[in-house]
C-alpha positions as CSV (number, residue, x, y, z in Angstrom):
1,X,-109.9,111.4,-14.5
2,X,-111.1,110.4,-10.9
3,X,-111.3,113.3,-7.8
4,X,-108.8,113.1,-5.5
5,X,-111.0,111.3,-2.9
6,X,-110.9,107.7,-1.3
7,X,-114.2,106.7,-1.5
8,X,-116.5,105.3,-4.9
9,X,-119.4,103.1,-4.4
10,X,-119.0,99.5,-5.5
11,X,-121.3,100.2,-8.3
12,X,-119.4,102.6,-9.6
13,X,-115.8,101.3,-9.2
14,X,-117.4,97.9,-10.9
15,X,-118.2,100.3,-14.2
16,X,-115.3,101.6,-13.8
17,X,-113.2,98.1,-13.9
18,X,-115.2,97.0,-17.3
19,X,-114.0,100.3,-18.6
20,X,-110.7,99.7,-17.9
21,X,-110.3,95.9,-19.4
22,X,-112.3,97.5,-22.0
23,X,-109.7,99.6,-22.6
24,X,-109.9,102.8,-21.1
25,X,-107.4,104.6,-19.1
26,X,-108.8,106.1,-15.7
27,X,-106.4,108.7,-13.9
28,X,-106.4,108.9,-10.0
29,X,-106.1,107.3,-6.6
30,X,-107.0,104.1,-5.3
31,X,-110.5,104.1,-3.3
32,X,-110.4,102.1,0.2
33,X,-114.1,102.6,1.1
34,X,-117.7,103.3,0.2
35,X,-119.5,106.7,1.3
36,X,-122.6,104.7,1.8
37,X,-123.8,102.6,4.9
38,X,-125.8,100.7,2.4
39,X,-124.4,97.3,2.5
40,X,-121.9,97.7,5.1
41,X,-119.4,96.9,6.0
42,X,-119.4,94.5,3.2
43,X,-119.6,97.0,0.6
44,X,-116.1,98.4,1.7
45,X,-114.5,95.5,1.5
46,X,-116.1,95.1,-1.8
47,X,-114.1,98.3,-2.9
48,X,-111.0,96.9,-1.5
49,X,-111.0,94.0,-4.0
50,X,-112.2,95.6,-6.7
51,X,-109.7,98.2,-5.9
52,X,-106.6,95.6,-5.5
53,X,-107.7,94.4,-8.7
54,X,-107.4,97.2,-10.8
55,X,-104.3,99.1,-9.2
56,X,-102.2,96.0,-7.9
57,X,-99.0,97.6,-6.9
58,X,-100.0,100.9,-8.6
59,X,-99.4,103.1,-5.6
60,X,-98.6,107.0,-7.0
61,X,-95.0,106.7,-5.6
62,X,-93.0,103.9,-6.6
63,X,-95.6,102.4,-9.3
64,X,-97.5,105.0,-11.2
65,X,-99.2,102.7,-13.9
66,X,-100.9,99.3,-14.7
67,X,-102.1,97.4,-17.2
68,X,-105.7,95.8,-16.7
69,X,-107.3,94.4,-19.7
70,X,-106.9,96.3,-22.9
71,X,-106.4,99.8,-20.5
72,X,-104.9,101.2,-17.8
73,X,-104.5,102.7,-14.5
74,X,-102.2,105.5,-13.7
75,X,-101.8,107.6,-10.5
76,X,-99.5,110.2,-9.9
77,X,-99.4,111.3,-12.6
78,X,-100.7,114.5,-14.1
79,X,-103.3,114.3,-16.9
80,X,-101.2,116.8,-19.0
81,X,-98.2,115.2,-18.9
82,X,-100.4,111.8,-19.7
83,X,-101.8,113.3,-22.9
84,X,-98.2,114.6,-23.9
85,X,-96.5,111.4,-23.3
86,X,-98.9,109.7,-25.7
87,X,-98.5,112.4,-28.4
88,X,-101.2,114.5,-27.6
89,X,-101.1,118.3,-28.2
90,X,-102.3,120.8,-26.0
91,X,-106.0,122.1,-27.5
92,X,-105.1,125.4,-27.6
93,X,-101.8,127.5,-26.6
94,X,-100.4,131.0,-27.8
95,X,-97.7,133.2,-26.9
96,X,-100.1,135.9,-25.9
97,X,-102.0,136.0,-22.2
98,X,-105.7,134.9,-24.5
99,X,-108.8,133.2,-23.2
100,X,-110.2,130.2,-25.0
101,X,-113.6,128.1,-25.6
102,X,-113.9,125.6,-27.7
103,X,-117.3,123.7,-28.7
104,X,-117.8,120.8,-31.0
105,X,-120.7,120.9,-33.4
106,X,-122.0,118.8,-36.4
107,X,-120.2,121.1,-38.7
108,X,-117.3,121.1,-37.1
109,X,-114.4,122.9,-34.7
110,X,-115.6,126.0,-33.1
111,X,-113.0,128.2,-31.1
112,X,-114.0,131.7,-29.6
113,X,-110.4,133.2,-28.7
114,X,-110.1,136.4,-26.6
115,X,-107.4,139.0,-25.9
116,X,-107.3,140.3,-22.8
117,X,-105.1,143.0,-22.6
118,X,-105.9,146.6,-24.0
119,X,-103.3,146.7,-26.7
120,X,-103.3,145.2,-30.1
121,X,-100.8,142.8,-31.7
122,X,-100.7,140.2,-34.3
123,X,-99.8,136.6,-32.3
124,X,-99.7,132.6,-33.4
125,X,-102.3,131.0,-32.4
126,X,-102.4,127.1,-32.1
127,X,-105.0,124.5,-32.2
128,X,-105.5,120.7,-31.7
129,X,-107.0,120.0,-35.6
130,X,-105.3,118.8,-38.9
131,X,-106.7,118.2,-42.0
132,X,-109.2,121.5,-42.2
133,X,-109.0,124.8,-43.1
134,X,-109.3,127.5,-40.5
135,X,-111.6,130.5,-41.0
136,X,-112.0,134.3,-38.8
137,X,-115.1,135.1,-38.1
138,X,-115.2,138.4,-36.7
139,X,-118.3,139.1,-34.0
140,X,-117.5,142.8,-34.2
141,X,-118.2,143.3,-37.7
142,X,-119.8,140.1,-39.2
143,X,-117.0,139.6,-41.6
144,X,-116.0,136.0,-42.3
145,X,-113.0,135.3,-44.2
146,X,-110.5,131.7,-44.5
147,X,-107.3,132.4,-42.6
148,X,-104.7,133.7,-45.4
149,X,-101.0,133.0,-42.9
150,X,-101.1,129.4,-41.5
151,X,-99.6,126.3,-41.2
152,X,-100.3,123.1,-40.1
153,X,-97.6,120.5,-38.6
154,X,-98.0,117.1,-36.6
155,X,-102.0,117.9,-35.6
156,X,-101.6,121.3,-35.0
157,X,-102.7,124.5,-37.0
158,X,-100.7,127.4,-36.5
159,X,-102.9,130.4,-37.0
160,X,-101.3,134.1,-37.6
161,X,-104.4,136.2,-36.0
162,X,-104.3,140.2,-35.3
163,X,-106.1,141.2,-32.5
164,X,-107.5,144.4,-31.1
165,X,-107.1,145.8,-27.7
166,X,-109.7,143.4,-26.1
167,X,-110.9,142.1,-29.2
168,X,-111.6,138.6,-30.0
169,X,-112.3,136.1,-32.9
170,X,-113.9,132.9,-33.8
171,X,-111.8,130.4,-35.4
172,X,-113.8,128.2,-37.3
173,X,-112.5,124.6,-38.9
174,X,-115.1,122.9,-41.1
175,X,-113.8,122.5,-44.5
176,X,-111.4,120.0,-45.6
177,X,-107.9,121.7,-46.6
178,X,-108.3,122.4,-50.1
179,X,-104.7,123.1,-52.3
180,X,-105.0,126.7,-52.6
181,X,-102.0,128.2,-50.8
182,X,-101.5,129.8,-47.9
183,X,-98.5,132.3,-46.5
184,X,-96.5,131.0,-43.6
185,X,-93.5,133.5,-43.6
186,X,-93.4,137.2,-44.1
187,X,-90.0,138.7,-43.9
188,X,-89.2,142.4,-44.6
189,X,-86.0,144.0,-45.0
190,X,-84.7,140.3,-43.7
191,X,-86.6,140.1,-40.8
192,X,-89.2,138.3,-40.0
193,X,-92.1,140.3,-39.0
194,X,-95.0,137.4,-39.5
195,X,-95.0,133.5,-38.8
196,X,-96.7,130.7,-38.8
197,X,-93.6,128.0,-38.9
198,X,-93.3,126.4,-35.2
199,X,-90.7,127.2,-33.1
200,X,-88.6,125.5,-30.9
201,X,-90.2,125.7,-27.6
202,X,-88.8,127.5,-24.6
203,X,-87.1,125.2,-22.6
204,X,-88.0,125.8,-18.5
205,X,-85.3,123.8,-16.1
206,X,-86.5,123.3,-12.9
207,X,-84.0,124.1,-10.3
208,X,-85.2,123.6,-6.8
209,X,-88.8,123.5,-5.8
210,X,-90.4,123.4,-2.0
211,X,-93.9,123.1,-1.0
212,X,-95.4,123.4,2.8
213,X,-94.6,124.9,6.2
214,X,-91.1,126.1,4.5
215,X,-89.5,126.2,8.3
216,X,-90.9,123.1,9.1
217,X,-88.6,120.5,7.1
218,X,-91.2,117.7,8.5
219,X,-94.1,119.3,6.7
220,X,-92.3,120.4,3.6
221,X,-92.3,118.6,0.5
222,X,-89.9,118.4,-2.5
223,X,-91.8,119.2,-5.7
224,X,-89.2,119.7,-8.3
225,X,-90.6,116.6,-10.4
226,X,-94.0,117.7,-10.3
227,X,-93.0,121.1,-11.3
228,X,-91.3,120.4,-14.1
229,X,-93.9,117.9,-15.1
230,X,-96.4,120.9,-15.2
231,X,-93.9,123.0,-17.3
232,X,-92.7,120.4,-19.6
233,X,-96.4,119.8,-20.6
234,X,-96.8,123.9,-21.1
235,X,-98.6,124.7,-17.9
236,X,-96.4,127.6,-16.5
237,X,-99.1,129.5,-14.7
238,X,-101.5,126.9,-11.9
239,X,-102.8,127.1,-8.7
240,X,-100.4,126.4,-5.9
241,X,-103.0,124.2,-4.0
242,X,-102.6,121.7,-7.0
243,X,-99.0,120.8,-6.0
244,X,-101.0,119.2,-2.8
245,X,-102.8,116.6,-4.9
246,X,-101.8,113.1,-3.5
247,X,-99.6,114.3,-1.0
248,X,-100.7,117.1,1.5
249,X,-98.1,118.0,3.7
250,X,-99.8,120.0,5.8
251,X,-103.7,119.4,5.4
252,X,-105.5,122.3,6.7
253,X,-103.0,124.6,6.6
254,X,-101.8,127.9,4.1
255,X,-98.7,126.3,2.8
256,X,-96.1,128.4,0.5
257,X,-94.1,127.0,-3.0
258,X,-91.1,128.4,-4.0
259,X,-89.5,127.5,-7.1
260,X,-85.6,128.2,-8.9
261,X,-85.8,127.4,-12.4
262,X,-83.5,128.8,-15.5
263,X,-84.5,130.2,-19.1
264,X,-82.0,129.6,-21.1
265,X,-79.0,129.9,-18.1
266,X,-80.6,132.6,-16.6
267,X,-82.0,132.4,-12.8
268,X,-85.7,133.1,-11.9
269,X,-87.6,132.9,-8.7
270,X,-90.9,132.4,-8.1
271,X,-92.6,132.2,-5.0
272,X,-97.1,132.2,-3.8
273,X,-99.0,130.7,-1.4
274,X,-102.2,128.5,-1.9
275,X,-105.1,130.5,-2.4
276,X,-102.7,132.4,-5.3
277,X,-101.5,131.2,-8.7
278,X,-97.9,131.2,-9.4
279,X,-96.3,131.9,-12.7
280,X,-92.8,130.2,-14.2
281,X,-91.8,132.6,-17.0
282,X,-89.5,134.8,-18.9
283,X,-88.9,138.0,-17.5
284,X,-91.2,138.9,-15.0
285,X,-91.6,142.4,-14.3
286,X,-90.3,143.6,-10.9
287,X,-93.8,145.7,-9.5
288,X,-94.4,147.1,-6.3
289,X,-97.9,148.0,-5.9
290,X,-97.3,151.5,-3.5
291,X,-101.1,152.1,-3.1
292,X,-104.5,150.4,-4.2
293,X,-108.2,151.2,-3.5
294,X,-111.0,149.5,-4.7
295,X,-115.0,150.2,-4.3
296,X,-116.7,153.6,-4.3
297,X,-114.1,155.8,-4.0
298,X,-116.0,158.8,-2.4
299,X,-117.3,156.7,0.0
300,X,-114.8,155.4,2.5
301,X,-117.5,152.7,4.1
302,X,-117.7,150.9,1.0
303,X,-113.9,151.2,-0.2
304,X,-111.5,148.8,0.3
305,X,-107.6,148.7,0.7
306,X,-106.7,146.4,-1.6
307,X,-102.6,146.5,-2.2
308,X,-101.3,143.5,-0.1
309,X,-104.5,141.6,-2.0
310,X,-102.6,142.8,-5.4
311,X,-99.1,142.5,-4.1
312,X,-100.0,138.5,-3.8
313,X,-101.1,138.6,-8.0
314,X,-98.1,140.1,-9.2
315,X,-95.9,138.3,-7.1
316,X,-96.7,135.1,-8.4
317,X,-96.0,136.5,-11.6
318,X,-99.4,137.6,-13.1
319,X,-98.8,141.2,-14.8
320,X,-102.4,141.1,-15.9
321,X,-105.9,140.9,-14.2
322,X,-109.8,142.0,-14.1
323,X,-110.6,144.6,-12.0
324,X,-113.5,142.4,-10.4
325,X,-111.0,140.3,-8.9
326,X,-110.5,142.7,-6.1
327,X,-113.8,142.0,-4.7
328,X,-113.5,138.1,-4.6
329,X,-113.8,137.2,-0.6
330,X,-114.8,141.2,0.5
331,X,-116.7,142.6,-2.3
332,X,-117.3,146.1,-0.5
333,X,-120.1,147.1,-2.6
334,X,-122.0,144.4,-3.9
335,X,-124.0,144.9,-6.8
336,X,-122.5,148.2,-8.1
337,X,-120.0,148.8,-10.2
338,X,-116.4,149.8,-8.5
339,X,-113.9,151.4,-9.0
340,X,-110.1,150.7,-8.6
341,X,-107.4,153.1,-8.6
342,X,-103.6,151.7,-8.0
343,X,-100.2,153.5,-8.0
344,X,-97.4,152.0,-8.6
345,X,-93.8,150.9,-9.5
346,X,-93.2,149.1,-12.4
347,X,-89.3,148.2,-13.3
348,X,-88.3,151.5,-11.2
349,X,-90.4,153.6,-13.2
350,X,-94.0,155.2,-11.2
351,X,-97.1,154.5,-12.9
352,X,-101.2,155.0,-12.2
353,X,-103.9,152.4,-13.4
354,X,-107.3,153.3,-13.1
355,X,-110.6,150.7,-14.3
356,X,-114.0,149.7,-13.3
357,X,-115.0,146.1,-12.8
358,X,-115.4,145.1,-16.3
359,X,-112.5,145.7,-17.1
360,X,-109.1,144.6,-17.8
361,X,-105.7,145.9,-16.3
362,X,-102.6,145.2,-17.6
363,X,-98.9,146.1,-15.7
364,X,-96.3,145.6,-18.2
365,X,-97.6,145.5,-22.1
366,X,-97.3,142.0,-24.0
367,X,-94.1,141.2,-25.9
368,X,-95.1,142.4,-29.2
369,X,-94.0,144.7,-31.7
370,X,-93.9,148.1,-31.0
371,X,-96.3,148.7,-33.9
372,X,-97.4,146.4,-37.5
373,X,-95.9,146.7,-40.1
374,X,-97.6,144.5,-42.4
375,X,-101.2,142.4,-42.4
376,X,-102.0,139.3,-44.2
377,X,-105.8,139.2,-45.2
378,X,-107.8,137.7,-48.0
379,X,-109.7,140.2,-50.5
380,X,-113.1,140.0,-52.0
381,X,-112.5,136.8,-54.8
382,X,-110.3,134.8,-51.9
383,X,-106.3,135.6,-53.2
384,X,-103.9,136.8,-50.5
385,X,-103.0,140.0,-50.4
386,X,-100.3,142.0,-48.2
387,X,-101.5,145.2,-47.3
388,X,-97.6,147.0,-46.0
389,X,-97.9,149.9,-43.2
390,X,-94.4,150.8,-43.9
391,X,-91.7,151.0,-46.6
392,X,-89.6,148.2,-47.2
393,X,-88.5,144.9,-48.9
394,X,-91.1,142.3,-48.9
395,X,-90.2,138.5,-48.9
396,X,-92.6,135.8,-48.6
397,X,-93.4,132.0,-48.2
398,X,-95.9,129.9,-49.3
399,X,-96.9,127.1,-47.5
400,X,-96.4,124.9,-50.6
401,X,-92.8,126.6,-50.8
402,X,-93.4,129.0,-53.4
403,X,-91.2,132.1,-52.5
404,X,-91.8,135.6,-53.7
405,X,-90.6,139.3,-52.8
406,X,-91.6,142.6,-53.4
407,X,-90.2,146.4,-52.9
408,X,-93.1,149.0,-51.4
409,X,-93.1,152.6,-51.0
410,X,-95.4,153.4,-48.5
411,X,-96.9,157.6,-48.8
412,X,-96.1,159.6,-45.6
413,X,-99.4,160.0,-43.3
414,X,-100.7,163.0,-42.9
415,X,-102.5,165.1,-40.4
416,X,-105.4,167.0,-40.3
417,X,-104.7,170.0,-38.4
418,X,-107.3,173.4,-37.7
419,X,-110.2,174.5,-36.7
420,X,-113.3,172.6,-36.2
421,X,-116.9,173.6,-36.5
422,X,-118.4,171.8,-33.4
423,X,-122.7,171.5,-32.9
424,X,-123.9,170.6,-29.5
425,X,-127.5,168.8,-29.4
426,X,-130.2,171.4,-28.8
427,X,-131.1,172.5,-24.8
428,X,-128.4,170.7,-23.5
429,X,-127.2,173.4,-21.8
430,X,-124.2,173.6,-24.1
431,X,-123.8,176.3,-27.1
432,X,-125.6,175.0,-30.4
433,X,-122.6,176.3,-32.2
434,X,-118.8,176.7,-31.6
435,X,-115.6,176.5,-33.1
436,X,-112.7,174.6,-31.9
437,X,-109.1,176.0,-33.2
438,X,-107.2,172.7,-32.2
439,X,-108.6,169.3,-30.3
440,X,-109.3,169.3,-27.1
441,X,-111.7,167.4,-24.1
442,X,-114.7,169.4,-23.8
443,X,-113.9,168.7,-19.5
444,X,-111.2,171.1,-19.9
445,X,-113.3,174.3,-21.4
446,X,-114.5,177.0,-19.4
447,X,-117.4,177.2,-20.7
448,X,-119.4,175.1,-18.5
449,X,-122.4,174.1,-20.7
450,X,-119.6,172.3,-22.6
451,X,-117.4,171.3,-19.7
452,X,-120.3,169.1,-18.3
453,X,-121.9,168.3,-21.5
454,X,-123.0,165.2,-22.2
455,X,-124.6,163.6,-25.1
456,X,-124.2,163.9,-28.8
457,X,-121.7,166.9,-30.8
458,X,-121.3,166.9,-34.4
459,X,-117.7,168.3,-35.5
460,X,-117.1,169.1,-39.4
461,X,-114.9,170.9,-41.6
462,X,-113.4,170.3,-45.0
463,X,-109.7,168.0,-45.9
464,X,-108.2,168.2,-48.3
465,X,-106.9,164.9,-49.8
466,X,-103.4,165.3,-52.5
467,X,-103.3,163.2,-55.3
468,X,-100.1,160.9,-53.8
469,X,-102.6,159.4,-51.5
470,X,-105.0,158.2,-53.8
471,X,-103.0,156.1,-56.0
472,X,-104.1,152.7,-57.7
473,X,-103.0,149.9,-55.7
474,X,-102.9,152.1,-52.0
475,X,-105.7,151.8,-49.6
476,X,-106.8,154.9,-47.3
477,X,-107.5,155.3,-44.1
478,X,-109.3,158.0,-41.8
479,X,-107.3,157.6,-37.9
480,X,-109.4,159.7,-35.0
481,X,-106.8,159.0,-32.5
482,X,-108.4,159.2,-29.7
483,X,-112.3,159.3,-28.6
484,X,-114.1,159.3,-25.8
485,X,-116.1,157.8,-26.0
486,X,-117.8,156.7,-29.4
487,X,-117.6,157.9,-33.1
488,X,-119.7,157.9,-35.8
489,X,-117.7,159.2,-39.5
490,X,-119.5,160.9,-42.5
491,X,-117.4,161.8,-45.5
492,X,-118.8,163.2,-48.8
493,X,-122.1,161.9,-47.4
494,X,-121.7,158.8,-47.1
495,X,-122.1,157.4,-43.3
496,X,-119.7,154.4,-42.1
497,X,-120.8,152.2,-39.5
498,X,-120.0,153.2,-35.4
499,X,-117.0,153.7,-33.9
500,X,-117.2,152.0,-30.4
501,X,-113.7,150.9,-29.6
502,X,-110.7,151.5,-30.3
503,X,-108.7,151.1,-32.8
504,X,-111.2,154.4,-34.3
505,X,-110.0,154.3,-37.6
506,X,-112.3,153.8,-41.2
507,X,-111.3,152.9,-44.9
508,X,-112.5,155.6,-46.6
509,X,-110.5,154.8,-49.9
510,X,-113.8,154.2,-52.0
511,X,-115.3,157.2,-51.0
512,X,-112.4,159.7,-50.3
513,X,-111.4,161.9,-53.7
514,X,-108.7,164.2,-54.3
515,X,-108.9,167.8,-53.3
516,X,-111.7,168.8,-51.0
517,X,-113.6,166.5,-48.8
518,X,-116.5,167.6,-46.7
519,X,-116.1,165.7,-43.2
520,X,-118.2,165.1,-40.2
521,X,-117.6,163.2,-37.3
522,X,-120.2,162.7,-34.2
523,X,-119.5,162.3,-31.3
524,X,-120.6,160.7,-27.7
525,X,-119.7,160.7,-24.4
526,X,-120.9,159.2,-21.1
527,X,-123.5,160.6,-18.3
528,X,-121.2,161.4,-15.8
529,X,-120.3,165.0,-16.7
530,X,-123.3,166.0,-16.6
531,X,-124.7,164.3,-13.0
532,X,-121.4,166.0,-12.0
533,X,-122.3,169.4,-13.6
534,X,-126.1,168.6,-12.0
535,X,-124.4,168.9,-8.9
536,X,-123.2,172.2,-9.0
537,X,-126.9,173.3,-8.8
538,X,-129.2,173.9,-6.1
539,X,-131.3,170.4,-4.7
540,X,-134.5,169.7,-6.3
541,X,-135.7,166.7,-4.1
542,X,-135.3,165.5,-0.6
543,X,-132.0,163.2,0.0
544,X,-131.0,161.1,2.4
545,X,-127.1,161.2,3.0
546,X,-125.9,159.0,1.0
547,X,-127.6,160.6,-2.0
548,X,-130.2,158.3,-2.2
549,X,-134.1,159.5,-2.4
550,X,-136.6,159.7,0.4
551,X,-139.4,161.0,-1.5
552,X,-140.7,161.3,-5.1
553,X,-140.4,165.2,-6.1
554,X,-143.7,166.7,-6.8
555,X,-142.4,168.4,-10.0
556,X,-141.1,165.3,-11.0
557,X,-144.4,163.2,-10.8
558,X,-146.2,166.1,-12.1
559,X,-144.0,165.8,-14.9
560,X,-143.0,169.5,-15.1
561,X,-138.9,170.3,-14.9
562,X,-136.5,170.6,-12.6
563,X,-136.7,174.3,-10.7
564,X,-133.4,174.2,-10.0
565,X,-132.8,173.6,-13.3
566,X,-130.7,170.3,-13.3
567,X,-131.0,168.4,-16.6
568,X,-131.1,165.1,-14.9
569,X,-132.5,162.9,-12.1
570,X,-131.4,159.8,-10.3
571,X,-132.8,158.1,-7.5
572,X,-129.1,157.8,-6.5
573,X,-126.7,160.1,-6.2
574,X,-123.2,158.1,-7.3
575,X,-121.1,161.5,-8.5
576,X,-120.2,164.6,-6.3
577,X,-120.1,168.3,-6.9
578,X,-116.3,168.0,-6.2
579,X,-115.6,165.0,-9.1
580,X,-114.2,166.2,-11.8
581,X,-115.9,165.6,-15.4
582,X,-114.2,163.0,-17.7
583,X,-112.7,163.3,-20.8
584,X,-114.6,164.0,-23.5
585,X,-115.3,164.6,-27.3
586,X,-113.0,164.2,-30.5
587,X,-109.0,164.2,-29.6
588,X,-106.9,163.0,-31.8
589,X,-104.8,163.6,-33.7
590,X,-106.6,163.2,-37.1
591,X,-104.5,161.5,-39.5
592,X,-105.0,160.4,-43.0
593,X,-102.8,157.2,-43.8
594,X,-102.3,155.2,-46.5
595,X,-101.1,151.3,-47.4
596,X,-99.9,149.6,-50.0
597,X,-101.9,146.6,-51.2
598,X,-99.4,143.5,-52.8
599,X,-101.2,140.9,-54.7
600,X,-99.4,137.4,-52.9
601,X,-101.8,134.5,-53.9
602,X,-103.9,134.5,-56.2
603,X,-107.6,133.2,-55.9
């Protein structure tokens, strides 16, 4: 694919032209000149030849291709819609917002797939490669395992993957597809609730599409062609600029597209301007951002207005976004982490979105069920297993059209309610010892050792576990709800590995027994409670404004405590007396649940 510039050096466009009759196909305009005095002006009229003799009447209007040798010249065209016209797949698609890389190594395929919104579901995912095996290798756990719900039709391999609220996966293809079977349908009660068959795509008609000075007829341009060459190739989200390639309207100038187009009979519009991307979809959710500020919120110098900027995203149709976005062109604190607070309407109904730069906000949730039912995974010796969250009738395909079914009965969860022995770490300023009658953030407690605690707590007490839950054949689970910020569980003594994102759940099945369990669960949260609970105390060094340090206490380099008796000490003060502490600690709720494991394959 060639820029989108008139001038190659003779040199080059000679290369080029052996290429071409070599058979290669080169994608682009027609150069008219060199960049280089060097041999001029005879090296521009070289160009010229060359040029005439690779693109003839090729002109990107009326003539989009040539033969030349064994290849071929085309302009005006779009790559995509190239590679789909000659029966080439996109490399990767899904019908989840996800992130792809994909690298090519000695052993084969490698794809590293992300999700970026912060809520789990189970989605298709599909990939250019036949003819291998696909395999999950988790980078949160270390767990590899072969795909056990796939499919694989005309060069593409439909992969079934679950993901967690921004988790991610590598999909792997280096083995050679062996004749074990695979699952590509899980139906229950009739429905389909898992899927790996294609479907037919969604079919996106292009109504009307304008491009430029929209009031200026003379500098506007038709687009409808081009727009539905995007979307028939699968490319409904791009940069408006693109639309200019090859024909500029107005060069120099913020230009606007608006686009009518149908799903299905029913009318959308979508409308951005050229620094923006614009999105031709199903459904997009009506938001009006009411209020947005991004930066360090207590400090109104470096804080920045930010809801026309965020207006422009959703309007072209982009429900999802990073945080560290906001700063691109007027990052109003550079090199520190901000802060972004938004309120606003979302389908009529008024909601708040808080983050920091890292992270990833989300408008409207992802089409997905409103929770799983059912997982597909592979156990220990390599057979399929279904492992059913809920009652039901099972039915299932295999992918060498082997069908089976299956009824499950599925043990009510159940939770753990009470007190709780809680242990603060030692001269924390918290209480070594308390007891908690029900869940709660320690920033809510009066007490204010706890209330701006932070480090490590240890909560225990005793379940009890009935005999329904552990049956043969059911697995068990241990659900902390919700945690802030990390969890660490110990049952019967035994220690399960850290708990640093949600979902905080463990399988505690082999070491759970009936009756009485001893339980533990430690906890961590962040520094800020307790800079903000510093703060409440009297000054211990000099400051300047701003909170930063003028001079290096004397206590502090004699390396003797704080006499004001603060626990900590920055050379920057970022939190204020007034802030209040975050939340904190163990919240749940607790719940034990169970599933029910059906053999489906075996190894």
């Amino acid at each position: 694919v060639l820029p989108q510039t008139n001038t190659m050096t003779p040199r080059l466009l000679s290369k080029i032209k052996e290429l071409v009759e070599a058979g290669a196909t080169i994608v682009g305009p027609r150069p008219t000149r060199s960049p280089s005095l060097s041999g001029y002006p005879e090296c521009d009229a070289e160009i010229r030849r060359i040029g005439a003799e690779l693109w003839g009447d090729c002109d990107g209007d009326r003539v989009k291709e040539r033969r030349c040798g064994l290849g071929r010249v085309i302009w005006g065209i779009e790559p995509e819609k190239i590679l789909q016209q000659d029966g080439v797949p996109q490399d990767f698609n899904s019908s989840q917002p996800l992130r792809f890389i994909h690298r090519t190594s000695d052993e084969g395929e490698i794809y590293f797939v992300a999700n970026l919104q912060q809520a789990a579901f189970t989605t298709v995912c599909m990939f250019r490669i036949s003819g291998k095996t696909p395999e999950l290798w988790w980078p949160d756990s270390g767990r590899l395992e072969t795909a056990a719900l796939w499919s694989e039709n005309n060069g593409v391999t439909r992969v079934s993957i679950p993901f967690e609220p921004s988790g991610s996966v590598f999909v792997v293809f280096r083995r050679a597809v062996d004749k074990s079977d695979a699952i590509v349908l899980v139906k229950r009660n009739g429905k389909e609730v898992l899927s790996a068959i294609p479907e037919p795509p969604v079919k996106v008609v292009i109504g009307k599409a304008l491009y430029g000075v929209l009031d200026d007829p003379a500098r506007t341009r038709d687009v409808t062609a081009k727009v539905q060459d995007r979307v028939d190739t699968g490319e409904f989200t791009f940069l408006v600029r693109q639309i200019s390639e090859g024909d500029d309207p107005a060069v120099n100038v913020v230009k606007t597209l608006t686009v009518e187009y149908s799903i299905e009979g029913k009318q959308y519009v979508a409308r951005a301007i050229d620094p923006d991307w614009i999105c031709v979809g199903r459904d997009p959710a009506k938001v009006m951002i009411d209020s947005a500020r991004y930066g360090v919120l207590e400090d109104p110098k470096r804080t920045r207005d930010v809801r026309a900027k965020l207006q422009k995203l959703v309007d072209a149709g982009f429900t999802t976004f990073k945080v560290a976005q906001m700063a691109e062109g007027d990052d109003p604190a550079f090199g520190i982490v901000k802060t972004l607070i938004i309120d606003c309407t979302v389908d009529g109904k008024s909601i708040r979105l808080t983050g920091q730069d890292p992270d990833t906000l989300s408008f409207v949730p992802a089409r997905m069920p409103l929770k799983a039912v059912v997982q597909i995974g592979r156990n220990d010796k390599g057979g399929i297993e279904l492992e059913a969250v809920e009652t039901g009738k099972y039915e299932w395909v295999s992918s060498s059209g082997k069908t089976a079914k299956a009824v499950v009965q599925v043990q009510p969860s159940l939770e753990i309610a009470g007190a709780w022995t809680v242990r603060f770490a030692a001269g924390s300023g918290a209480p070594e010892r308390v007891t908690f009658d029900k869940l709660l953030s320690w920033s809510v407690i009066d007490d204010i050792g706890i209330k701006y605690f932070s480090g490590e707590a240890t909560y225990s007490r005793t379940i009890s576990i009935p005999v329904e839950m552990k049956q043969s054949g059911r697995r068990l689970y241990l659900d902390l709800g919700k945690v802030a910020v990390m969890a660490q569980v110990k049952l019967n003594g035994k220690i399960f590995p850290t708990l640093w994102k949600p979902p905080f759940i463990v399988d505690i099945t082999d070491i759970a027994k009936t009756g009485v369990n001893e339980l533990e669960v430690r906890v961590v949260n962040l520094w800020p409670n307790r800079l903000i609970g510093d703060e409440q105390l009297a000054e211990d060094s000099e400051r300047n404004p701003e909170g930063t340090l003028k001079t290096w206490p004397q206590w502090l380099l004699e390396g003797k405590s704080s006499p004001a008796g603060r626990f900590t000490f920055t050379s920057w003060r970022l939190w204020k007396k007034d802030e209040k502490p975050l939340e904190s600690g163990l919240l749940g709720p607790i719940m034990l649940r169970t599933t029910q494991i059906i053999p489906m394959v075996s190894p």
